[in-house]
C-alpha angles and dihedrals in degrees: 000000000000086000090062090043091052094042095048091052088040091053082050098051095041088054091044095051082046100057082042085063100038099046085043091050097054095040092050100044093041078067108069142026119278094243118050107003094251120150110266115244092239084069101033094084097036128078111248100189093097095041098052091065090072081070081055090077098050096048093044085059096048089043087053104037103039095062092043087047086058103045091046098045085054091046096044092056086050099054090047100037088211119210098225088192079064106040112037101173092068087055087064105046085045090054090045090049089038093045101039095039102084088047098048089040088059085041077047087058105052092045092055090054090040082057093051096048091051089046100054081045102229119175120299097234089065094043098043083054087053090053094049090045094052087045087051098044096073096019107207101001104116089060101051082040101060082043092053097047087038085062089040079067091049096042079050101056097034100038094197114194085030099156112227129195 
């Protein structure tokens, strides 16, 4: 009963994480030009600041879910005491979250101090720098990383190398 509990609030709080990403990614890159990251002139003569709160929503979401991802997804695997020889397919989720969590917890990070920034409203031109810096630390990450977790659900609903008797 608690499994189904655990993996209930783990699928939650997977979808939620996953709106957060995909609501971020098309604020921020509707932002800037695709070469070059550099502002695009619709937005140059207008204020921003009020703009940029509609970002606030989608962070708040990644800063909530993420962690709660995490913890149920722990306390899920311990509930169900899962035999990964068995069930490979949990292996491999285990590995991707394993794997992608130190690199979404520092993404976690700038986008904590990129919410508090918008929040205390300080000028666009310093926030909108923040944005561009947190797209250009990882790179390309947050793309590979919503089609990674994007394959985790498909990997979920179909469980391939699931070992059967």
């Amino acid at each position: 009963m608690k499994s189904k509990i655990f993996a209930s609030f783990t699928a939650l709080f997977y979808l939620l994480w996953m709106c957060g990403i995909l609501s971020d990614l098309l604020i921020s890159f509707q932002l800037f030009e695709p070469k070059g990251l550099v502002l695009k002139e619709v937005f140059t003569n207008t204020d921003l600041t009020t703009g940029l709160l509609l970002l606030t929503p989608a962070i708040t979401l990644k800063l909530i879910s993420y962690p709660l991802l995490l913890l149920s997804f722990i306390l899920y695997l311990i509930f169900i005491k899962p035999n990964l020889k068995k069930e490979g397919w949990l292996l491999i989720i285990l590995i991707v979250i394993a794997i992608t969590a130190p690199f979404n917890i520092y993404l976690l990070f700038k986008d904590y101090r990129l919410l508090t920034e918008i929040i205390s409203l300080k000028p666009a031109a310093e926030t909108v720098s923040l944005i561009r810096e947190r797209l250009i630390a990882l790179d390309g990450f947050p793309l590979i990383n919503l089609f990674v977790y994007l394959s985790v659900l498909f990997i979920t609903l179909m469980k391939p190398l699931q070992k059967t008797t």
